[in-house]
N, C-alpha and C positions, 0 to 999 in steps of 0.2 A: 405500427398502426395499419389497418386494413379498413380504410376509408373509401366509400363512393361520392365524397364530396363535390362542392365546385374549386376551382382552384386558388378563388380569392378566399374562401373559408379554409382551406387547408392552409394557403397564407397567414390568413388569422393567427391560426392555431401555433403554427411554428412561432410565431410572432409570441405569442403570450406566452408559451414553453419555452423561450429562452429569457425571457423576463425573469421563468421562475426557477431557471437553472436545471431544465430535463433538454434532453438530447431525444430527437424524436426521429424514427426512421419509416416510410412509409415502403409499405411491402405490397408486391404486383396479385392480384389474386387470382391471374392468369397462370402464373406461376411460382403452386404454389411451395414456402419455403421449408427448410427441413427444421423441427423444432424438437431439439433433443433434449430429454426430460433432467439432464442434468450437464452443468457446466460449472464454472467458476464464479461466475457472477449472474444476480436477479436480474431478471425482465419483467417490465410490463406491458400488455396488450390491450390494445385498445381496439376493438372491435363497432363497426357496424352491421345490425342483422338483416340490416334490409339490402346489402348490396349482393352482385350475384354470385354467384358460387362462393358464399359465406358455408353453406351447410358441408361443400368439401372441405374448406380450412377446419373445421371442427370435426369431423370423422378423423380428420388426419392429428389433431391433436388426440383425440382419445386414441386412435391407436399408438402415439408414440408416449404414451401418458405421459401428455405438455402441460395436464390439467395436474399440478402437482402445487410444492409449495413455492417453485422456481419461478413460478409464474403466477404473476397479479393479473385476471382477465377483468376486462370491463365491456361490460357485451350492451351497446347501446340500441335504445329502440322507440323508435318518434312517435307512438300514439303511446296512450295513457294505460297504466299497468295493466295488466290480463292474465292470466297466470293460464290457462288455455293456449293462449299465442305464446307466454315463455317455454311450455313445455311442447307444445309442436316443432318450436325451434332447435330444443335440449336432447328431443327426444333419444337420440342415439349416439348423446354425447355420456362420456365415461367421465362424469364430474362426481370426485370417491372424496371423502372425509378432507384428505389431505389438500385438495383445490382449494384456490382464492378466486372464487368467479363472483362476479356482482353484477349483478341485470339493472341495468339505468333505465328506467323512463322519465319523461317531463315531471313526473309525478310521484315517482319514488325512487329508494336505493332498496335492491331487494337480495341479501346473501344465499347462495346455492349450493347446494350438494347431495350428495346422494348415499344413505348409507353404504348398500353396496348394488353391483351394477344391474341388476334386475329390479331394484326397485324405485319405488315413485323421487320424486325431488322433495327433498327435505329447503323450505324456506324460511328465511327471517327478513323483516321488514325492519333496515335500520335506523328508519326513525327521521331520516332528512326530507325537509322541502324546496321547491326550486328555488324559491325566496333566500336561502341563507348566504349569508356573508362567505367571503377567504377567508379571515379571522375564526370563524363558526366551525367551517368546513376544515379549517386546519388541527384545530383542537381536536372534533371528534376523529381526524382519523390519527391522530395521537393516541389519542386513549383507549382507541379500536386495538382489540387483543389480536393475535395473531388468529389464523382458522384453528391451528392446532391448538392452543390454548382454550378455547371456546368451543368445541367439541367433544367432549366430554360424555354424549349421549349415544350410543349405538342401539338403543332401541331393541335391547336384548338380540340382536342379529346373531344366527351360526357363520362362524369362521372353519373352516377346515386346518387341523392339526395333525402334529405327528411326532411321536418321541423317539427314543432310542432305550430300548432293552434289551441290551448285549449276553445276558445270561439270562433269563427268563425261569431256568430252576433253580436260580439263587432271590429270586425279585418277590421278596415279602411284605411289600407297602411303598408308599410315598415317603414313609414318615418313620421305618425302620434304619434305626442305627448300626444295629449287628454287621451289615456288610454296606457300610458307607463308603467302601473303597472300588465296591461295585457300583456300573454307574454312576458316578457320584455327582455329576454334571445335571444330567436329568432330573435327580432329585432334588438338586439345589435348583433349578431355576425352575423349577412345578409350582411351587409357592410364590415365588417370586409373580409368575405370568398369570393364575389364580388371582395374584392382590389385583394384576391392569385389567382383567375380564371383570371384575368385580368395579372396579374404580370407573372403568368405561362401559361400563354394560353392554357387556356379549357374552356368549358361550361357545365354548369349542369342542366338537365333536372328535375325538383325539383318534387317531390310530396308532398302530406300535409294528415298529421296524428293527434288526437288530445290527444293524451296520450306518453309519456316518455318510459315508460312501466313500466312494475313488473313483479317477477318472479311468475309462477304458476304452481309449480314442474315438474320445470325444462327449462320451457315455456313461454316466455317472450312477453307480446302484446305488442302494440304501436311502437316508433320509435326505441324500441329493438330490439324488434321480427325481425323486417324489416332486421336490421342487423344479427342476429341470422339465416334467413332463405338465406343471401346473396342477399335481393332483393334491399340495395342500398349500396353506395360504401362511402358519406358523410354524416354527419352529418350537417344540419345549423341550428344551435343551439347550447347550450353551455349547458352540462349535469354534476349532482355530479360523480365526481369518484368514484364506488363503486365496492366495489371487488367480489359480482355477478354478476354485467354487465361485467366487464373485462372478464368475460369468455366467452362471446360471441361478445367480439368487444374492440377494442383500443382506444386510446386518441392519439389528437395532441398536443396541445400543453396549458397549462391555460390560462384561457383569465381573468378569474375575482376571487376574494373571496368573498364568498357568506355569510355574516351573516344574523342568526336569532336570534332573541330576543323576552321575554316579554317586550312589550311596555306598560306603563300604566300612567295615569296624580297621581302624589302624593298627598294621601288622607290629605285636610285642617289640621290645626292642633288640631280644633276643632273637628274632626273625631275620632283623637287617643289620644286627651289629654285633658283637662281641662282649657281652654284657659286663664280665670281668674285666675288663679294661677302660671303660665307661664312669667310674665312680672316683675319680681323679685323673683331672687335668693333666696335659701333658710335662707340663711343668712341676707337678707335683712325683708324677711318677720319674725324673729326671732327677729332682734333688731324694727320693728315695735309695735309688739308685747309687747316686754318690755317696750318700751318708754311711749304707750298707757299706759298700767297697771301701772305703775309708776307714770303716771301726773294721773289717774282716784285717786291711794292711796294715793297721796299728799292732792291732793281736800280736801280725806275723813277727812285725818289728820287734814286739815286745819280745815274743817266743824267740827271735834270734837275741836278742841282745842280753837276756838275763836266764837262759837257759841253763848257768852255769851255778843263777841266786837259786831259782825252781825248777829241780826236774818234770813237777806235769808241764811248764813252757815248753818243755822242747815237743813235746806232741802236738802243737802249735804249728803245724808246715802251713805252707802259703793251700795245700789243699783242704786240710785241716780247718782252715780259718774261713773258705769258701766252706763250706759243709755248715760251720757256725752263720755265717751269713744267711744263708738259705733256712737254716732252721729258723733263725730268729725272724725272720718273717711271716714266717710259716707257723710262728709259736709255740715250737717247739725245744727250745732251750740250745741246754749246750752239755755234753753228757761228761766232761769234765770239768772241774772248780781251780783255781789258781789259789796257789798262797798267796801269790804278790795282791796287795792293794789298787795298785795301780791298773793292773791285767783284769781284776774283777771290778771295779769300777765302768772300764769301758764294755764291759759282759752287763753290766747293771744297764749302764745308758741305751746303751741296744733293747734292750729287751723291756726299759720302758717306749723308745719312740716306738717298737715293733706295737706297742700296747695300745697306744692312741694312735696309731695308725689304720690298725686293725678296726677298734674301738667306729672310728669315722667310714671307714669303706664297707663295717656291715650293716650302719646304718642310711649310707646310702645306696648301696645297691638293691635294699628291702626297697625302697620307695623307687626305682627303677624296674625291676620287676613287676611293680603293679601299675606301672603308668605309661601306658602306649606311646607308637616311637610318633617323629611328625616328618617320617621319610618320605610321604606321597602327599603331594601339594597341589602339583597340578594335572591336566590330561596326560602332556607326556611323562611322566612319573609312573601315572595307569599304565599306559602304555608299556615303560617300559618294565612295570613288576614282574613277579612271578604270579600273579594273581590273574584267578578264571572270573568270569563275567557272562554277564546276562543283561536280558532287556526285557520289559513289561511285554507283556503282548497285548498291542493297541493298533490302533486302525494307522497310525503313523509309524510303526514302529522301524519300518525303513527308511521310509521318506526324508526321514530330516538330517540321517544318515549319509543317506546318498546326494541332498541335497544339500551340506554342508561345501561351504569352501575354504577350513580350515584345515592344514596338510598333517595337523598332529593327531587332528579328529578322524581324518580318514585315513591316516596311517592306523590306528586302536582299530577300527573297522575292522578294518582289510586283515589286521592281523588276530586279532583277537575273537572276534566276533562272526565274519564272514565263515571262516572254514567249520566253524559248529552248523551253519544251515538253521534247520527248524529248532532244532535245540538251544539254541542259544536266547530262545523266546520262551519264558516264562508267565505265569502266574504271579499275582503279589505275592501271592500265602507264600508259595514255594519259592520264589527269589530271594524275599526277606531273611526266610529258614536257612535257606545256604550261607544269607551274609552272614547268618548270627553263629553258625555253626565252623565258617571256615574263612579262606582268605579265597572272598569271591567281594566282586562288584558288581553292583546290581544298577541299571540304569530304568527309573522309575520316576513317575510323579509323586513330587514331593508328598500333596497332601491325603494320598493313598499309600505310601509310604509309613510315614509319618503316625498312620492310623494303626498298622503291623505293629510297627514297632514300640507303639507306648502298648501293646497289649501281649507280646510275646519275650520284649527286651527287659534283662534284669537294670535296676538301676546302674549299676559298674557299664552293663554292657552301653546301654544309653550314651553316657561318657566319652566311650571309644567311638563314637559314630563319626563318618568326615564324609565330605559331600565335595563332588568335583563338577561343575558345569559342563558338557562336551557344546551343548549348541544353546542360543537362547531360544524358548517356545512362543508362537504367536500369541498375543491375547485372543480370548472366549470370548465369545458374543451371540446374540437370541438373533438365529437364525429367521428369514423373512422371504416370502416367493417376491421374485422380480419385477419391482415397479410397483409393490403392492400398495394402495390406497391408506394404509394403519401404519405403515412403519414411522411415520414419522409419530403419530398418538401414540404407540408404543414406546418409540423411543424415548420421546417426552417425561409419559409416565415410570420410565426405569430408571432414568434419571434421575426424578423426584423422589425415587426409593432410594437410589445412592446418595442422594443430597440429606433425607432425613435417617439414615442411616441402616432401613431395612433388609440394603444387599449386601451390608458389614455382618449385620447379624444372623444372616441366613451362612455367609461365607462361613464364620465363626463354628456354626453348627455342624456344618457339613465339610468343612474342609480344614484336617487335622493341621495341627501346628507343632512343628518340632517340639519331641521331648522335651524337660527341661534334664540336666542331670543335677542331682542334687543329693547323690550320695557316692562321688567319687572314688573317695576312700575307705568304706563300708565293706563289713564281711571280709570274705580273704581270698588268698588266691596261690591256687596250686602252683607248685612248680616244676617244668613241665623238662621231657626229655630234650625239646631244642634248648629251653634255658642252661641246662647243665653238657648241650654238647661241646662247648671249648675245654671245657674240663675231662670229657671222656677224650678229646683228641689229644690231648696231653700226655694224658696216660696210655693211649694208646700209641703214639710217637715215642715216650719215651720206652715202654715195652718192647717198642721195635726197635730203636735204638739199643736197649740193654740188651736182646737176643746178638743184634751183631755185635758189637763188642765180645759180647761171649765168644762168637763164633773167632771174631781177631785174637781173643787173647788163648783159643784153644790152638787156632792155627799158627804163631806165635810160640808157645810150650811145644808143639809138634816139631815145630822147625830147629827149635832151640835145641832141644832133646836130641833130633838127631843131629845137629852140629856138634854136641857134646860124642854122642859114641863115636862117630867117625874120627872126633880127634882120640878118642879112646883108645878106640882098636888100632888107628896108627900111629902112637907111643907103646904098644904093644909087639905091633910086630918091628920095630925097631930093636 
């Protein structure tokens, strides 16, 4: 309170304000207090305009715009209404939309503000006479709406505006879907800030900028700057919340959540594993194993023990019987028949389990061929692939980077990402292109992303898509110049759009939503030289193997050979 009372009336007052449970503080107006346009909790003021240096406490409010919704003023004045004398008093007070001022006389309650600060005082007379009850007076100001609720009229007033048009030769309308992945921020919330110009009656005279901004000690370009020097009063656009910008400018209200992600197709499983060894358990390939070696040492046994009932048994040697092992695997028989019953019997058994073994592993390994592996799961996974990478090129595209304090994130950086420099910043078009084409990870917003890729990805490719978070992103919000008199009626009204659901459906429109896949298994799919490279190392291991052998069993006959003459010639010369 800033009262020039007597001090038995200020008595009074204390006296009946704790009757009614307010806490009342009176303040010197000699010296006067610091009233900062924002804190934790509501105040109210209670004002006399007749006492002396009343007109500095109010310069001093309008410059620290105390005249907000923080503060309820009651600005008291002992002769009978005037609107003359209220505005001689007002004159160079900054009472904007968002104030709660109410001018008391004997004789009336009289609401105040100003659309904006050059112009006259907009008033409403609410309707009270000095006669009314507590009970009377409690109800109406019950029922009294908030200032923002009840303002609703801007009197068609211009606001100063400013957007962002980061490409300007790809910028084909407001309302163009083709490149939704450009801009796509500004476009979504053009509509949106059009419905509260229209709902609150104003217009905005917009201008176009092609940068966000960033700070530059201290000094922020682009559509920061703009708000940092006071040269527009809107935002159309929908910006991260960061707590450098907040110091030179507000938010209204969030319109969206903004993710980003490593986006990447999941490398084959012929990429990170050994595909031929993949389509049975280790336990399976163990009793394979055994079975073979089992039926190959029966043979032998047989081959030794009745060699003498069937001569084809004795060609049955224990190597003999491996060779028949390997073949019947391999489904290739066995290039001798036994008389015995018993010796072809176990030649039968083999070469059916060889049958449905077979039978089972080339039907699983078709459906491993075509079904990506799920060997990269998380950041460090990225990190540690053999896979190259990329980053959008966005006005943050380092920041969150270097401002991360995750060690597995800034390890990817540092390793992946830093030593490329400029390059390692892409384009949607051409990030996406690379993912779809190789083993690259692309770090991108989802819902420009997302827009690529339903329009470039085959359905199979859709499928293989896997997405890795590196950091989480701030939410978007309809940037506001500092302190400004609308933010709170804006905010209000963007609200009421998200409440009735118009910033779902603007979202919906303009910001893609992941593919669905829905043809997995569709169409076919080649098979490529890494899928069959365990098979050429096979064969090229065993090539190399059978050359040296060659080479032992030449050098071998060499040696033999001459061991043989030398005993030759000397039993000769004997």
């Amino acid at each position: 309170m800033f009262l020039c009372w007597s001090p038995v009336d200020l008595l009074e007052l204390h006296r009946k304000a704790s009757q009614w449970g307010f806490r009342l503080r009176v303040g010197d107006l000699e010296k006067l207090p610091e009233l900062p346009a924002y804190d934790v909790y509501r105040e109210g003021v209670f004002l006399d305009v007749n006492c002396y240096n009343i007109d500095q406490l109010l310069i001093q409010a309008s410059s620290t715009r105390a005249f907000n919704h923080r503060y309820t003023w009651l600005l008291s004045h002992d002769s009978p209404y005037n609107i003359s004398t209220m505005e001689n008093h007002l004159l160079n007070s900054n009472i904007l939309p968002d104030a709660d001022v109410t001018w008391s006389t004997p004789d009336a309650l009289v609401d105040v503000y100003r659309i904006k600060a050059d112009q006259s005082l907009v008033t409403t007379y609410l309707g009270l006479n000095k006669n009314i009850g507590l009970k009377e007076l409690e109800t109406f100001w019950a029922q009294q709406q908030t200032a923002v609720t009840r303002r609703k009229d801007l009197k068609n007033v211009f606001l100063k505006s400013a957007t962002i048009i980061s490409q300007p030769q790809h910028f084909k309308g407001w309302s163009d879907l083709t490149t939704r992945h450009i801009d796509t921020f500004p476009k979504f919330t053009y509509p949106l800030l059009n419905l509260c110009a229209e709902d609150l009656h104003f217009r905005h005279n917009m201008m176009q900028v092609d940068l966000y901004g960033e700070d530059h000690n201290g000094t922020f370009n682009g559509l920061v700057g703009l708000f940092q020097h006071n040269d527009t009063e809107i935002g159309i656009t929908s910006m991260f919340i960061r707590e450098d910008r907040m110091k030179v400018l507000h938010y209204c209200s969030e319109t969206a959540e903004l993710r980003g992600a490593f986006m990447f197709r999941q490398p084959s499983q012929s990429a990170v594993s050994n595909v031929f060894v993949l389509p049975f358990s280790r336990g399976v390939w163990t009793a394979i194993f055994a079975l073979t070696t089992a039926m190959a040492a029966l043979l032998t046994v047989l081959g030794y023990r009745l060699r003498q009932t069937d001569p084809e048994l004795a060609l049955l040697t224990p190597f003999e019987a491996f060779t028949f092992a390997i073949g019947t695997v391999c489904q290739q028989g066995f290039y001798r028949t036994p008389n015995l019953a018993s010796a072809r019997l176990v030649i039968f058994c083999a070469l059916m389990m060889a049958l449905f073994t077979f039978t089972a592993y080339s039907a699983k390994i078709v459906v491993i061929l075509q079904t990506p592996s799920d060997a990269i799961q998380t950041i460090a996974d990225l990190a540690r692939s053999p896979m190259s990478m990329g980053v959008q090129d966005t006005t943050y595209k380092r920041v969150y980077f270097a401002e991360s304090t995750d060690s597995v994130t800034q390890q990817l950086y540092k390793r992946k990402l830093l030593p490329l420099g400029e390059r390692a910043y892409l384009s949607v078009v051409e990030g996406i292109e690379r993912m779809r084409t190789g083993l690259f990870a692309f770090q991108v917003e989802q819902s420009s992303g997302y827009d690529i890729i339903s329009r470039t990805f085959t359905e199979r490719e859709k499928c293989g898509l896997k997405e890795v978070e590196a950091f989480r992103l701030p939410m978007v919000s309809v940037p506001i110049r500092k302190h400004s008199g609308y933010r709170d009626l804006l905010a209000s009204r963007l609200r009421w759009q998200r409440e009735v659901g118009l910033i779902g459906h603007e979202r919906r429109h303009w910001l893609a939503e992941r593919p669905r896949c829905d043809a997995s298994n569709a169409g076919f799919l080649s098979v490529g030289i890494t899928d069959l490279l365990p098979a050429f190392q096979v064969l090229c291991g065993g090539a190399l193997l059978a050359v040296l052998l060659l080479l032992a069993e030449i050098l071998a006959f060499r040696i033999k050979r001459t061991v043989n003459t030398q005993r030759l010639y000397g039993k000769r010369q004997r």
